[in-house]
N, C-alpha and C positions, 0 to 999 in steps of 0.2 A: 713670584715667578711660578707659571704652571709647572707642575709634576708630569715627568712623562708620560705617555699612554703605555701601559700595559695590559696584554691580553691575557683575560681569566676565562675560565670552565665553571660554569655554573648548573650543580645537578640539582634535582627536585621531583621529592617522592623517596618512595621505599628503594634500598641499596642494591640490585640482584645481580647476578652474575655477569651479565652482561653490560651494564652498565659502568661494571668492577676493572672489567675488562678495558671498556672505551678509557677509563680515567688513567691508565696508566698506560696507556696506548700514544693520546693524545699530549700528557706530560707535560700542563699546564698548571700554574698557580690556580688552585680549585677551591670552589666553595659547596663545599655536601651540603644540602638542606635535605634532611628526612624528618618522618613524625618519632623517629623515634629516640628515647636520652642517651641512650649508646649504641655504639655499632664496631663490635670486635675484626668486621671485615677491613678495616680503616687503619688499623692499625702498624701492619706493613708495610703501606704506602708511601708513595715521597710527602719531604715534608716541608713542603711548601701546598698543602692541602689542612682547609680548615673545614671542620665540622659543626654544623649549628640544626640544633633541633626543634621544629618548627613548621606549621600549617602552613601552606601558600594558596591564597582565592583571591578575588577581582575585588574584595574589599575584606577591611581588617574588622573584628568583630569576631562576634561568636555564632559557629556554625554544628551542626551535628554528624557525628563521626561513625559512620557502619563498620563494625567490625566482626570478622569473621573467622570459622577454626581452621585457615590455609594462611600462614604467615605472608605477607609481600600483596594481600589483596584489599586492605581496609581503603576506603573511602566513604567523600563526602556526599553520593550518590547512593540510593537503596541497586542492589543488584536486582539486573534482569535477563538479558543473555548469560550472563556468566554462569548462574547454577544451573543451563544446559549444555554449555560447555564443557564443565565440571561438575558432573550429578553431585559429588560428593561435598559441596559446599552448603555451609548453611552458616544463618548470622547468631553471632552471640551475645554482641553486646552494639547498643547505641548509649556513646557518651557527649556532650556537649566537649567541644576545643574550642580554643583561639586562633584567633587566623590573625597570618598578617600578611601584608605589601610586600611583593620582592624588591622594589626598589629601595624601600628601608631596609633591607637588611644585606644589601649590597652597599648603600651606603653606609651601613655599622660595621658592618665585618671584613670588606675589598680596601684596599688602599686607597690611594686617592690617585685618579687618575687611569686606574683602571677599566678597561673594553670587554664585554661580554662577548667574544669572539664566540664560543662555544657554547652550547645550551643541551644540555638529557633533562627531558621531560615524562616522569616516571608515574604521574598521575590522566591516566587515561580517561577519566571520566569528564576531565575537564580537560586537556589538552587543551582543544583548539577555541574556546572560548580565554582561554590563558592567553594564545597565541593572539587573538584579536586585537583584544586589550593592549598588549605590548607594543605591537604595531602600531596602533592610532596614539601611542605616546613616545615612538622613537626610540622605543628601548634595542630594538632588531635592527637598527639600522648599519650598526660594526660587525654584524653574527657573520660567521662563514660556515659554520657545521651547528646543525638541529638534528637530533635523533629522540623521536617522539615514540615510545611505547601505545600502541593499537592496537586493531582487531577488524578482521574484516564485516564482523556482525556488531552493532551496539551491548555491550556488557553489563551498563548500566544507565540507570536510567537520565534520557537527556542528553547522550556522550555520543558524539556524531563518527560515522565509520572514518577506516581504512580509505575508502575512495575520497570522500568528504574533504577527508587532514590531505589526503595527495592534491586535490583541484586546489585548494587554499594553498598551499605551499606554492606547486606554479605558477600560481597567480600574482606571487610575493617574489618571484625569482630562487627560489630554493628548488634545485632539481634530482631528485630523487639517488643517492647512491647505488650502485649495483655489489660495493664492498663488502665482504660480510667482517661481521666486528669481532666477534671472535672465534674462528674456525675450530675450534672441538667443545665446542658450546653444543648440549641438544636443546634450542631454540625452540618451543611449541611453536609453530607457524601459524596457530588461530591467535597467539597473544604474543605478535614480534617488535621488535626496539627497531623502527626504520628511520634511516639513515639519510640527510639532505643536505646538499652542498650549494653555498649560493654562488648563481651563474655570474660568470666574472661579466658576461653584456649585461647585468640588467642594470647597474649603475651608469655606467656610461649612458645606455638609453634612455635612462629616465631622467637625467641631467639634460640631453638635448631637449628630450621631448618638452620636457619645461623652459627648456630656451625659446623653442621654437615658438611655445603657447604665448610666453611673455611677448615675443617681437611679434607675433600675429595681434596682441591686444593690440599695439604702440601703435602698428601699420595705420587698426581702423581708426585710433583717435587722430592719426595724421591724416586719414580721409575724410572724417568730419571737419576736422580745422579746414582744409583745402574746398570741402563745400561751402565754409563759411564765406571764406574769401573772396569765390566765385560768384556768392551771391549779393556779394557788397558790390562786386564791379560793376554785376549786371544794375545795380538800382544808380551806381553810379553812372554810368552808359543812359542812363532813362534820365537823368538829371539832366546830363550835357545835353542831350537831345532836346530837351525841353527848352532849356536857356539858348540855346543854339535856333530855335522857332523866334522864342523874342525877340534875339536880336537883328534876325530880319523883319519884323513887321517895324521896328522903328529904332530909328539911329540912335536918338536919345536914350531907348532902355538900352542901346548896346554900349553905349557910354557907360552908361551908371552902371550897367553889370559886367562890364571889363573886369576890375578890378575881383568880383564875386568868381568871374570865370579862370579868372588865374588862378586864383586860390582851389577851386575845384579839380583843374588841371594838374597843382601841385599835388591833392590828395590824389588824384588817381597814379601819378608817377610812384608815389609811396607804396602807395598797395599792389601796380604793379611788381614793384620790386622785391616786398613781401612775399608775395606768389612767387614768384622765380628763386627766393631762400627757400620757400618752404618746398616748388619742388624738386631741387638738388637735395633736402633733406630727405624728402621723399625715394628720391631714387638712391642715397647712400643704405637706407632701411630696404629697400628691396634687394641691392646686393647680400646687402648681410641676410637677408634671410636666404637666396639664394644657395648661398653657403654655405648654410645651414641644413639645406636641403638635401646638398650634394654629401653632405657629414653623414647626416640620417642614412640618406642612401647604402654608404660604405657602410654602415653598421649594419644596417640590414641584411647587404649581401655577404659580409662576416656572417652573420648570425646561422642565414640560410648554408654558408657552406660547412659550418660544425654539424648543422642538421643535417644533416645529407650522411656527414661523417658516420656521425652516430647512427642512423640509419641504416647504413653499409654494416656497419661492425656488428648490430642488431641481427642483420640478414645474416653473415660468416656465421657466428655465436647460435643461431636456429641450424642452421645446415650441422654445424660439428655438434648438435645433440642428437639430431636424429640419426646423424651416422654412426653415435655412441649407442643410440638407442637399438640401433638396426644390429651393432656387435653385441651387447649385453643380453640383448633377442637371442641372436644365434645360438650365444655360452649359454643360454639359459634348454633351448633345445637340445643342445649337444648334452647336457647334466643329465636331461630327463632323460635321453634316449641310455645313458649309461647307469643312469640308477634303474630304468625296465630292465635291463639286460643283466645287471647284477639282482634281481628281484626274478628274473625267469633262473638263472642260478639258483639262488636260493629254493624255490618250487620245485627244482627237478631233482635238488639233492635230497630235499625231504620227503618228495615222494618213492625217493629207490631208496632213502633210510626207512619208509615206511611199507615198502614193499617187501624189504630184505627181513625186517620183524615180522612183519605176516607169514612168510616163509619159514623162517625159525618157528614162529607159534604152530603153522602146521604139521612142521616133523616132530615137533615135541609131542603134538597131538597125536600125530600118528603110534610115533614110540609109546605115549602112555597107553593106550588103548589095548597094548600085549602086553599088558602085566597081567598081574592074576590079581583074582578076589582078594586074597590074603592078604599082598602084597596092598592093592589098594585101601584095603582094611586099615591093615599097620600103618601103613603113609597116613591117611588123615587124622588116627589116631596118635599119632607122634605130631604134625601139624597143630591141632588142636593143643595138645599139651604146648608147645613151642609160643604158640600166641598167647595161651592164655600166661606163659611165662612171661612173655616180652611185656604184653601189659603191666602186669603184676610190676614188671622194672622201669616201663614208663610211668607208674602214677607215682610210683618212690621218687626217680628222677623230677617230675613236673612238683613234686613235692617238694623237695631237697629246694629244686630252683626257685619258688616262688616263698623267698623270705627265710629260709635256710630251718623250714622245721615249724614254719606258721601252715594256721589253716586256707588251703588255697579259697582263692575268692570263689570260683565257680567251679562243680563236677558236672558239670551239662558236658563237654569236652570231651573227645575221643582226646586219651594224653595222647597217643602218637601223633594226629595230629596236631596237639597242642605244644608239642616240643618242635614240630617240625616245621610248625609257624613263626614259634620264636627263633628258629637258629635265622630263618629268613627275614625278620622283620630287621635280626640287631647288625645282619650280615649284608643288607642291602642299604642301610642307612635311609631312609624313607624320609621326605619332607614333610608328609602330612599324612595323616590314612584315616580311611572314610569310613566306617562299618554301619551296611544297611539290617536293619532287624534281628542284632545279634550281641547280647547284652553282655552272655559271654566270653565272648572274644574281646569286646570290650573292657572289662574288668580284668583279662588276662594281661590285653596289654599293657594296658595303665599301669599295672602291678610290676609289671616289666619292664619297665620305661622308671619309675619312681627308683623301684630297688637296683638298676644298674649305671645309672648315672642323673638324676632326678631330672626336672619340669626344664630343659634349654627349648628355646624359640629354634626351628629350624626353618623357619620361614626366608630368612638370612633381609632383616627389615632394620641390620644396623646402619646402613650407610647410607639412609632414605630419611635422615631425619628431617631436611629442609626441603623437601621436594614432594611430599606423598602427604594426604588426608591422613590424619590422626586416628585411628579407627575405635567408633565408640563399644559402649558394652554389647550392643546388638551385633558388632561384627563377628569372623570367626575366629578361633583360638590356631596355635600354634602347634599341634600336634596329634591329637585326635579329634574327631569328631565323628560321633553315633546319631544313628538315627532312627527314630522310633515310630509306629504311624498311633499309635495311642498314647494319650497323656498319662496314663496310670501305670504304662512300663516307664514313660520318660523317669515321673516320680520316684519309681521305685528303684530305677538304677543309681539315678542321681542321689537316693539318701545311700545306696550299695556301694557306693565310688565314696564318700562322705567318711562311713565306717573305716575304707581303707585309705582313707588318706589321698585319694585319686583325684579329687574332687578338681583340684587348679588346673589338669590339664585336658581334661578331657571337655568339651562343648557337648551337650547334648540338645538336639533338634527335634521338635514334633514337627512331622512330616506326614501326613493321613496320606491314606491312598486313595488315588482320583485316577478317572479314565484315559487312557489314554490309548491310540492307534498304535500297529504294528501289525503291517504286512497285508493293511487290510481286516484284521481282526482289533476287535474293543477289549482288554485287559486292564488291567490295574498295577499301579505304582504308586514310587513316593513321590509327593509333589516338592521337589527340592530342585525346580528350576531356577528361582531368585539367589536359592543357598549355593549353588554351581555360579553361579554369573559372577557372586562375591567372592567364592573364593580363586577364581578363574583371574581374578583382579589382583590378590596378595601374590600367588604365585609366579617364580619364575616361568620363562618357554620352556625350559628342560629342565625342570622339575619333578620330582621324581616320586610318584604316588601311590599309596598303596590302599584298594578298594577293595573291601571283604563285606561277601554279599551270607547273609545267614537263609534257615531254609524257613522261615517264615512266611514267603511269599508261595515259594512253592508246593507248601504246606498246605496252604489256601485253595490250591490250584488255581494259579495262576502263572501266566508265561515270565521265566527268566531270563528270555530271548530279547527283550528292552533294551537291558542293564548296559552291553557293550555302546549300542548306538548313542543313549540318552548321557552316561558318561563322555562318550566320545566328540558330542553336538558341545558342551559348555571348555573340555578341556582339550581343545584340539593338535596341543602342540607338547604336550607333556608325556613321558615314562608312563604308563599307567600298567599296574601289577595287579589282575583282578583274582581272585579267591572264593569259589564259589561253593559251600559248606553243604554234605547231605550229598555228593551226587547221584546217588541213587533213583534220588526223584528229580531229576532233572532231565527235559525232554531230551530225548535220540537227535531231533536235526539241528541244537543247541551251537556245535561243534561247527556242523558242516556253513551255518545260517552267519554264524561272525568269522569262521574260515573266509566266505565269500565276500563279506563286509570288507574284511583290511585288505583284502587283494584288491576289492574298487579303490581303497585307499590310498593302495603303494604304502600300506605300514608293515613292517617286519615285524613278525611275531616268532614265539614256539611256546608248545605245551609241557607242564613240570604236572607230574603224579605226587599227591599228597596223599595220606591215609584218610579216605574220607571225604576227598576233597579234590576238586579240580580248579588246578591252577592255570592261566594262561599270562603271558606277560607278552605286553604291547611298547614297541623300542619307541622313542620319538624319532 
């Protein structure tokens, strides 16, 4: 006795979320095939789901295996769109596998009697040479849902697109899903899992259409017989005629051929009779095909009026986006014109806060100017003593703070600056900080950073384990990085971080200085456009950054006027906190030149006074 039919899910390829998703969606007795020997995602699942780990290709044997350092992307193809897809891919290993037949391990592992209703097809490179195959042996013929992981560029090499696997599917009756499979999924839409449902017409039609072809064969082989018979009559009609001559030129052969004419006479009644079966057989096969005609037809005009359907609800579904489009426009208008008018706010308060200091500095100006010689005497002279006190209590304090009574790493440092960098570096919580030509400041942090809670990643790269490029030794570190334009300071910082034990968190960069434009004039900078693009890539949108520029550049003489724009071109959407050390020699239109930058910007800024030091800090 047969086993009843029952319907399975059959996955194949690597496990990913989506896929995770369809299988408990669809809540079918399942069979997982991936390459790999375990898969802890499986383990929650219903348990009427079996797992079996194992190569699937269009024959069994051994084939060779690309594998790469992005989990969920090996195959049996070398990549070729994909690492422009994904710069960050490269391969690591090619190992020889065994491949086998999916219908053998349907029939080892399925029960007996089992339908492949369901099919995820997790291997893109071959998809649709898979899918061929299957079809020209019957395997597709119970399927009702295929959901084939794509791309709309070729990924690898050999692997036909998005468009390609869609025209093949239609052509199969599989008609494209518009569902999405699992709504708070972030789907790359260059590498999506699409989804096809087979058209309940295209069975019926393709049953007739094979009706129709068979009784169109039968019709012609009944038209051939019917010419036969028509042309027996005719040779018999030439017979009688002939005999029918003889027997008027003489009595005696009509005698003798009586008996010859009877018997002709009898065969032609026969074959009359034959003809008149065969054509009432004839016309029974013309109804039925008729019938058949009129069947066809009805299916047709079914067909035509789902199409139409669909069509209609295509045309509704375009109209309610653009009307969505045309609101989300507006609310986006409406935002700007209230974050300008909150941003002219802001400009007007800070220009009557900076009018109202101007004002005070000039009465104080005034007032100091009536004092006397003496008076002005004593005042600097008590001033002078006063700083040179505070100092003397700053460098005890930067002392005291840096390892409780060690020798600090660097005295290049204004301390007062130096203390009033750290109360900000530890009070703003920074996710990363950049420092351009300042070895100094470099070693202070480190030191800073080591002795009040040592080396934490503040990148926040814990919950990106399965989803992000593994980043090798070239990439950036997670909390400082310096940048040098000579290799002989990089060296000597890096054995200076070494001595103090600094050394794991700080990244140090050769960066040479190269030309570059600004404003129309040729100056010099570091050329840290590839080292911004990378870290531009680790960081959050609002993350929170701190960039300490040293006066080595301006030392040089050359323009510090760069620094804002060429930060601001790689990190366009981040906190950025810039610190610009020495400003003494830093040019007068410094101020007014990235004033007018963040106002084209619409970035909220304001300016903090350091000893030493001008601070500006950029809001995201």
């Amino acid at each position: 006795m047969n086993a009843p039919a029952t319907p399975q899910l059959i996955h194949i390829g690597p496990l990913r979320q989506e896929s995770e998703a369809l299988i408990k969606h669809i809540a079918l007795p399942s069979l997982v095939i991936t390459p790999m020997l375990e898969c802890p995602m499986l383990k929650d699942m219903q348990h009427d789901l079996k797992h079996v780990s194992a190569v699937i290709a269009l024959e069994a044997g051994e084939a060779t295996c690309y594998r790469y350092n992005v989990p969920g992307f090996d195959s049996l193809s070398p990549a070729s769109g994909l690492k422009s897809l994904y710069p960050g891919i490269a391969e690591t290993q090619r190992k020889p596998v065994e491949t086998q037949l999916l219908n053998e391990l349907i029939s080892e592992h399925c029960p007996l009697g089992a339908l492949m209703t369901h099919l995820v097809l997790e291997q893109p490179e071959q998809a649709l040479h898979l899918l061929k195959a299957w079809q020209a042996e019957g395997m597709l013929d119970n399927l009702e849902g295929l959901f084939v992981r794509t791309s709309p560029v070729s990924l690898y090499e050999g692997m036909p697109t998005q468009a390609e696997l869609i025209i093949w599917c239609q052509q199969y009756g599989f008609d494209a899903s518009p569902e999405k499979i699992d709504p708070v999924s972030s789907e790359d839409p260059e590498f999506i899992l699409l989804g096809f449902k087979r058209n309940a017409l295209h069975v019926p039609l393709k049953a007739a259409q094979e009706k129709a072809d068979t009784l169109k064969q039968e019709c012609d082989i009944l038209k051939n017989k019917l010419a036969e018979y028509e042309k027996l009559l005719k040779e018999n009609a030439n017979q009688l005629s002939e005999a029918a001559a003889a027997l008027r030129e003489t009595d005696a052969q009509l005698k003798e051929r009586t008996k010859q004419h009877n018997e002709k006479t009898l065969q032609a009644e026969s074959a009359s009779k034959k003809c008149a079966t065969l054509k009432q057989q004839f016309s029974e096969v013309d109804e039925t095909l008729r019938e058949t005609q009129v069947q066809l037809k009805k299916f047709t005009k079914e067909h035509d009026e789902k199409t139409l359907q669909a069509e209609k609800a295509s045309k509704e579904c375009t109209t309610l986006k653009q009307q969505l489009s045309e609101k989300e426009s507006t609310i986006t208008q409406l935002r700007g014109q209230l974050t300008s008018q909150q941003q002219n706010q802001e400009i007007v308060k800070s220009s009557f806060e900076a009018l109202e200091s101007k004002m005070e500095g000039k009465l104080e100006s005034l007032l100091g100017e009536q004092r006397s010689y003496i008076q002005q005497t004593s005042n600097a002279l008590g001033q002078h003593v006063t700083r040179l006190a505070h100092k003397q209590r700053d460098e005890r304090a930067l002392t005291h703070y840096l390892h409780h009574g060690h020798k600090p790493v660097s005295t290049e440092l204004d301390p007062g600056y130096a203390l009033a960098l750290l109360e900000r570096y530890h009070s703003q919580g920074y996710d990363v900080v950049v420092v351009f030509g300042s070895a100094a400041t470099t070693e202070l942090l480190a030191k800073a950073e080591v002795n009040s809670k040592g080396y934490q990643s503040q990148l926040m790269l814990g919950d990106q384990h399965h989803d992000v490029v593994t980043p090798s030794e070239n990439d950036l570190p997670t909390s400082i990085i310096s940048i040098e334009h000579q290799k002989s300071r990089c060296k000597k910082l890096k054995k200076s971080l070494e001595i103090n034990h600094c050394s794991q968190i700080v990244n140090v960069v050769h960066a040479p200085w190269v030309e570059c434009q600004y404003q129309g004039k040729v100056t010099l900078f570091y050329s840290t456009e590839d080292m911004l693009k990378r870290l531009s890539q680790w960081l959050q949108e609002e993350a929170n950054v701190l960039v300490v520029i040293g006066p080595e550049l301006t030392e040089a003489g050359h323009m510090a006027n760069i620094i804002l724009p060429h930060v601001l071109q790689y990190l366009p959407t981040q906190a950025i906190d810039l610190c610009l050390e020495n400003k003494k020699k830093l040019q007068e239109e410094l101020c007014s030149d990235w004033e007018s930058l963040l106002r084209e910007r619409q970035r909220r800024y304001y300016w903090h006074e350091l000893p030493n030091a001008l601070f500006l800090k950029v809001l995201s």
